[in-house]
C-alpha positions as CSV (number, residue, x, y, z in Angstrom):
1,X,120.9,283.0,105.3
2,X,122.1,280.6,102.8
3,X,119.8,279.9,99.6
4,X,119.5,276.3,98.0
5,X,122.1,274.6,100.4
6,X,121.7,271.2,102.3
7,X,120.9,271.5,105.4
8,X,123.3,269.8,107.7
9,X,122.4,266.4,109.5
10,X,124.2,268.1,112.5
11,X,121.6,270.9,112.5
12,X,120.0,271.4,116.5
13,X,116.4,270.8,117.1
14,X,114.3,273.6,115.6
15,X,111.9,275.6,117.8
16,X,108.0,275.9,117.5
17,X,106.8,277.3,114.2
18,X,105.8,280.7,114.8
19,X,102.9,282.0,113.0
20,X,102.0,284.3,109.7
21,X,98.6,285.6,109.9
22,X,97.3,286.5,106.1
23,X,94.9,290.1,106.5
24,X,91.5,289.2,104.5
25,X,91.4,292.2,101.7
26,X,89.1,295.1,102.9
27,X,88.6,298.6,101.9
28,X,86.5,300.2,104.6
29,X,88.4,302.0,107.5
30,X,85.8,300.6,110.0
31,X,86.8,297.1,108.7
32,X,90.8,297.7,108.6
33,X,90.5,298.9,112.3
34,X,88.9,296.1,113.3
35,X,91.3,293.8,111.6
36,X,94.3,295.5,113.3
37,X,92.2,295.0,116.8
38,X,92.3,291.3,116.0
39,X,95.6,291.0,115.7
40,X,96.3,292.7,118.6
41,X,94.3,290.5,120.5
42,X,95.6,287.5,119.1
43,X,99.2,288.7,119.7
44,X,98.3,288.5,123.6
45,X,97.7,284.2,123.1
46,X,100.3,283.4,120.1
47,X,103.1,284.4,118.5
48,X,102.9,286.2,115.1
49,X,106.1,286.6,113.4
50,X,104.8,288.1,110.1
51,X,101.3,289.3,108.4
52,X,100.5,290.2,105.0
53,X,98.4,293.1,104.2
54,X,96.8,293.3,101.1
55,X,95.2,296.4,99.6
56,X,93.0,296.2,97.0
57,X,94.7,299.1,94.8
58,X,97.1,302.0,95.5
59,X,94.1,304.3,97.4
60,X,93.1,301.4,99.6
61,X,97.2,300.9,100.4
62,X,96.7,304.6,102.4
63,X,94.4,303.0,104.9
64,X,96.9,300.1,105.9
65,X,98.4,302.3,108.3
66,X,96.2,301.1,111.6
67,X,97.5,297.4,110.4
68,X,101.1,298.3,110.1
69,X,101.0,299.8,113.2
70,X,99.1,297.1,115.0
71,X,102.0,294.3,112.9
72,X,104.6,296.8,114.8
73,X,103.0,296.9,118.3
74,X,103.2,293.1,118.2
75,X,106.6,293.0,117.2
76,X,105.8,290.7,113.8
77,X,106.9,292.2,110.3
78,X,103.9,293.5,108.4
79,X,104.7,292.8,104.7
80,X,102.7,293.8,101.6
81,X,101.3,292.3,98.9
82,X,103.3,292.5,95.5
83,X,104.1,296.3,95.7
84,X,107.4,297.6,96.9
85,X,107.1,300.7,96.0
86,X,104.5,301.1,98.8
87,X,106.9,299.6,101.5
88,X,109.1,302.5,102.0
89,X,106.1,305.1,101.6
90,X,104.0,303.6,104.1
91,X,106.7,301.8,106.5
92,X,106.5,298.5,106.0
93,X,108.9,295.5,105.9
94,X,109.3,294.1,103.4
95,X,106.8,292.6,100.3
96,X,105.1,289.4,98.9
97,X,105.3,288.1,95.5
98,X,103.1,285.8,93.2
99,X,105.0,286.5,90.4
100,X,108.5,285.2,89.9
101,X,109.7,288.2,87.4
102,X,108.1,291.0,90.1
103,X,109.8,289.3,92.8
104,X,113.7,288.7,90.9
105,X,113.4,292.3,90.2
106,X,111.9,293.7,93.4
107,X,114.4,291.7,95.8
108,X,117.4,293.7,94.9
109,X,115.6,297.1,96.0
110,X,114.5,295.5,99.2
111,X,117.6,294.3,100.9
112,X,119.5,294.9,103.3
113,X,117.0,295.4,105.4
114,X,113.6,294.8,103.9
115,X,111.9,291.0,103.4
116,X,111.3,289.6,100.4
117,X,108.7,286.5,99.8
118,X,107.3,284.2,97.5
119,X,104.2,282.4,97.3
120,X,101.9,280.8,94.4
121,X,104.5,278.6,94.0
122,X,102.8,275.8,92.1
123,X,106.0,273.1,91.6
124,X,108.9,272.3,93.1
125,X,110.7,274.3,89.9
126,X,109.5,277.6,91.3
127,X,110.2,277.1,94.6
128,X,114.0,276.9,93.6
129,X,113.5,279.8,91.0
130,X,112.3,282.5,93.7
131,X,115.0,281.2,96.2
132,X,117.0,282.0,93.4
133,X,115.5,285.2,93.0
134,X,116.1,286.3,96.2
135,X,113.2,285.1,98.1
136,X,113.8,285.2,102.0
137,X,110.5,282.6,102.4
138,X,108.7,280.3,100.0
139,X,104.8,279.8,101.2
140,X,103.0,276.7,99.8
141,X,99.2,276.0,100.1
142,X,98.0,279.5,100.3
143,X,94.2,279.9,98.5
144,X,94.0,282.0,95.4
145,X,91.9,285.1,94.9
146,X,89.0,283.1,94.6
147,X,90.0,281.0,97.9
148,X,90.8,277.9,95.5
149,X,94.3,276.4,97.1
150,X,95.8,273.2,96.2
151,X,95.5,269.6,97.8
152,X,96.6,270.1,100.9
153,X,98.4,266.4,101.0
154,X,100.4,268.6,97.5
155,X,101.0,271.5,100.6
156,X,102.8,268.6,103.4
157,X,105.0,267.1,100.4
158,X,106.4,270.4,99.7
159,X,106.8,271.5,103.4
160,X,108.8,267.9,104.0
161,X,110.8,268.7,100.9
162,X,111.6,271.9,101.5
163,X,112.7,271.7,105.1
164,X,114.6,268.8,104.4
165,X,116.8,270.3,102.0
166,X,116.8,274.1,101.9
167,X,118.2,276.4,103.9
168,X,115.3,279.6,103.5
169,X,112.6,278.9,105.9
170,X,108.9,277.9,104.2
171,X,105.4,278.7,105.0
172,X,102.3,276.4,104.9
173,X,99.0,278.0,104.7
174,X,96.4,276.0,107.6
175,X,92.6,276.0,107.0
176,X,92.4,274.0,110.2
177,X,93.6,273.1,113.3
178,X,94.2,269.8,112.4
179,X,95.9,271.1,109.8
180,X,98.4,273.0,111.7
181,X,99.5,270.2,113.7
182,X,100.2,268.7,110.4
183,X,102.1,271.2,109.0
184,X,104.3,271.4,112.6
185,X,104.8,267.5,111.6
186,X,106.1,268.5,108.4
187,X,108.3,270.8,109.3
188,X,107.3,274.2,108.3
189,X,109.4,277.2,110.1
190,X,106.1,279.2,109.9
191,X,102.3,278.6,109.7
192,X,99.8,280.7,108.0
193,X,96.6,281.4,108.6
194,X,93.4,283.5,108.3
195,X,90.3,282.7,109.4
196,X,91.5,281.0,112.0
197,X,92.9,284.4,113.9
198,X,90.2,286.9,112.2
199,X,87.0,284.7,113.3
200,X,87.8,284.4,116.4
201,X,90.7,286.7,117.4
202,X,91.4,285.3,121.2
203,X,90.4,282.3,121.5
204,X,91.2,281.1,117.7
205,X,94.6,282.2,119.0
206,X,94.9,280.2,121.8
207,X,94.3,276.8,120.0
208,X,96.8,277.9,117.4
209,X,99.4,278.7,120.3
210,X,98.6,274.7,121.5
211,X,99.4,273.4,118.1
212,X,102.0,275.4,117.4
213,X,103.6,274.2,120.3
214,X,103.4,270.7,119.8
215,X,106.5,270.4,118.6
216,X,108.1,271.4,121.8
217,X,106.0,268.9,123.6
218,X,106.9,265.8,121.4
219,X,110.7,266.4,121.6
């Protein structure tokens, strides 16, 4: 896919935003199964195209392996949080980046096969600096680790930016269902979420499915 190009005015109707489930951070086995339960479930009402595991250090990273396989059962590409070397170890897809240096050098090692993303992506500037870098998606609007996120009116002025212009598909991060049909508005190829799927695995996946396919509806 082509980085930093224009998209054409010629370009067909694009299809329902799928979704990218982010995996809150746990350490317990008990807590990791359950999590990779969930997404099964929610797999059976919507469709997850990507989740994002993160462990909270390199012994924690071991116990991922009931997610990944749950992210393959599902067919959706179960990516890690900022640490390729972990991908090839423990069979996962690809990897996340908040930092624009980790990512530029991590991209490279990745392809052709692997996926490469980039989040905490604050302004416009470093949006274009990790498709630059390699990035295969930019996410806006994601929380921090201390659940702070920006505006989400900031989040829908990137996603109508983005997808008007660039060619690598972006990510908006949804608190709400409302705020999923706005993001579908805006034009974001994906949709993340978390509490949404993990408090309420089934039927939190069924309202997402309805939003998601709004899109389909309206056109």
């Amino acid at each position: 896919m082509a980085r930093s190009s224009s998209r054409s005015d010629s370009t067909p109707a694009r299809p329902a935003p799928r979704l990218y489930v982010l995996v809150p951070s746990l350490a317990d086995p008990a807590g990791i199964a359950a999590q990779a339960e969930a997404l099964r479930q929610a797999a059976q009402e919507v469709d997850i195209a990507a989740v994002l595991l993160r462990p909270l250090d390199g012994a924690a990273a071991q116990a991922m392996g009931p997610l990944l396989d749950a992210c393959h059962a599902i067919g959706a590409a179960g990516l890690l949080e900022g640490n390729v070397a972990l991908v090839a170890t423990l069979g996962a897809d690809g990897a996340h980046f908040d930092d624009a240096s980790a990512l530029k050098s991590a991209a490279p090692t990745l392809r052709p096969d692997g996926i490469a993303g980039a989040g905490a992506l604050r302004t416009k500037h470093d949006a274009m600096t990790a498709a630059e870098n390699g990035a295969d998606y930019v996410m806006f609007g994601e929380p921090d680790a201390e659940g702070r996120r920006p505006p989400f009116e900031a989040t829908l002025e990137r996603i109508d930016w983005w997808a008007q212009v660039f060619e690598p598909p972006c990510v908006g991060y949804a608190r709400t269902l409302d705020e999923v049909t706005a993001l579908v508005a805006a034009g974001a190829d994906f949709v993340a979420v978390d509490t949404l799927v993990f408090e309420a695995p089934r039927d939190g996946a069924r309202a997402l499915a309805e939003r998601l396919a709004a899109i389909g509806d309206a056109s």
